[in-house]
C-alpha positions as CSV (number, residue, x, y, z in Angstrom):
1,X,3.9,34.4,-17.1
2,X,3.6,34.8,-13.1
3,X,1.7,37.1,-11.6
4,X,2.5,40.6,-10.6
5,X,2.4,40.2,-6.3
6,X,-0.4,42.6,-4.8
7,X,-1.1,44.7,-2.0
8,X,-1.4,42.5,1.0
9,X,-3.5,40.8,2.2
10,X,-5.5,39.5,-1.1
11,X,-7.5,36.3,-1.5
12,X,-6.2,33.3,-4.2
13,X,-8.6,30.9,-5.8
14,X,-7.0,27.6,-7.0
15,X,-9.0,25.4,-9.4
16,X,-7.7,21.9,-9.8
17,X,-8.9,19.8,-12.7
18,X,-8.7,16.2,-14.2
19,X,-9.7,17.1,-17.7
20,X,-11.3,14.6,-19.8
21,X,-10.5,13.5,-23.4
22,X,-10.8,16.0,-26.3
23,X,-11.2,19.7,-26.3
24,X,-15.3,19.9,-27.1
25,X,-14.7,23.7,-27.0
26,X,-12.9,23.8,-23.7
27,X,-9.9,26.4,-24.9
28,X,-12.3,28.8,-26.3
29,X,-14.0,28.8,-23.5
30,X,-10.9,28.9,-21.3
31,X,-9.6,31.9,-23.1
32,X,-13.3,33.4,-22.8
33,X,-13.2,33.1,-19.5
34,X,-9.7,34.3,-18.5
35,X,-10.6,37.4,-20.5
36,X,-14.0,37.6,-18.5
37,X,-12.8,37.4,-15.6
38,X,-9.9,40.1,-16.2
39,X,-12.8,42.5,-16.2
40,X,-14.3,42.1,-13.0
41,X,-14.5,44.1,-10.0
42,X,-11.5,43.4,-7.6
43,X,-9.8,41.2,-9.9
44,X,-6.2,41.2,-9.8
45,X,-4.4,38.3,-12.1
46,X,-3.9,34.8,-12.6
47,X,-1.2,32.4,-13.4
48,X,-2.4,29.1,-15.3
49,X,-0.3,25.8,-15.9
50,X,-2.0,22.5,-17.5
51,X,-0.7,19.2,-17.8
52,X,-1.9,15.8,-16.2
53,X,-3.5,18.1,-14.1
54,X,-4.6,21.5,-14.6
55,X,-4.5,24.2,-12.1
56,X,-5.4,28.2,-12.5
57,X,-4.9,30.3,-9.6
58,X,-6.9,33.6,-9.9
59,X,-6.3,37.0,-7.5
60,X,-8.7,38.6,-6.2
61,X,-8.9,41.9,-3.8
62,X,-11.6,40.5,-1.8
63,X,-13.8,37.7,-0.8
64,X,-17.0,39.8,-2.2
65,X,-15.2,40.1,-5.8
66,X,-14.9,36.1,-6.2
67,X,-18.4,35.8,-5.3
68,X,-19.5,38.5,-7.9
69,X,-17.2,36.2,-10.1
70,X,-18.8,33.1,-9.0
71,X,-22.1,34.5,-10.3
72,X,-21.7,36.0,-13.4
73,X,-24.1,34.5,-15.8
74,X,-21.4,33.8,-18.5
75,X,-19.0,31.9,-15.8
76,X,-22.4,30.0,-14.0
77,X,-22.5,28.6,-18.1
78,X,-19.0,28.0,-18.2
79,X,-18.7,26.0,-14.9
80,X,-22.0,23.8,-15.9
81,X,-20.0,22.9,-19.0
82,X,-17.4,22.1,-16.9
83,X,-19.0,19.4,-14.7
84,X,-21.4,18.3,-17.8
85,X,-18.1,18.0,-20.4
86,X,-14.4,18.8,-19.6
87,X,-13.7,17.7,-16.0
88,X,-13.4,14.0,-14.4
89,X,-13.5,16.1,-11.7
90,X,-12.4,19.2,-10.1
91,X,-11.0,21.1,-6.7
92,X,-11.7,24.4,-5.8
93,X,-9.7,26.1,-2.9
94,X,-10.1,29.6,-1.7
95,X,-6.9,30.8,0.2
96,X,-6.2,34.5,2.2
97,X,-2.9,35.7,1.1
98,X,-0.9,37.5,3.9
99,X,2.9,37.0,2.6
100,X,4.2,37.1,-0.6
101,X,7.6,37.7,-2.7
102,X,9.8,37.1,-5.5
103,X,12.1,38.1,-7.3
């Protein structure tokens, strides 16, 4: 499902991974996190698509929200998981929206 497009301008977050082999708890945790992260300040949605490589893109109102995000205890966990289990490795990109449509 896409996301809904938001009041301009609003900030994207796109997380690019290699994942490696097995899930060792990585959907759970995906799905714990998705729903976390739905309850934060500022947060807006997220469109998600995995494959050979992975990539979730998360809205966010403003640059403050992702940091609160960034530091929740529960995601700080999650992301040292992450680098210790799931990922060969990872990109993380933080873009300002100023256009967006669809249809």
């Amino acid at each position: 499902m896409l996301a809904d497009l938001f009041e301009l301008p609003y900030y994207a977050v796109i997380f690019s991974t290699i994942r490696t082999e097995g899930d060792n708890g990585y959907e759970a945790m995906a799905e714990k996190m998705a729903n976390l992260a739905a309850t934060m300040p500022g947060y807006l949605g997220a469109e998600s698509a995995r494959s050979d490589i992975g990539i979730t893109v998360s809205y966010w109102k403003d640059l403050e929200s992702i940091r609160h995000w960034k530091y929740q205890s529960d995601h700080v966990m999650a992301r040292d998981l992450g680098r210790e289990q799931w990922y060969k490795c990872y990109r993380l990109r933080v873009a300002k929206v100023e256009r967006a449509y669809g249809f």
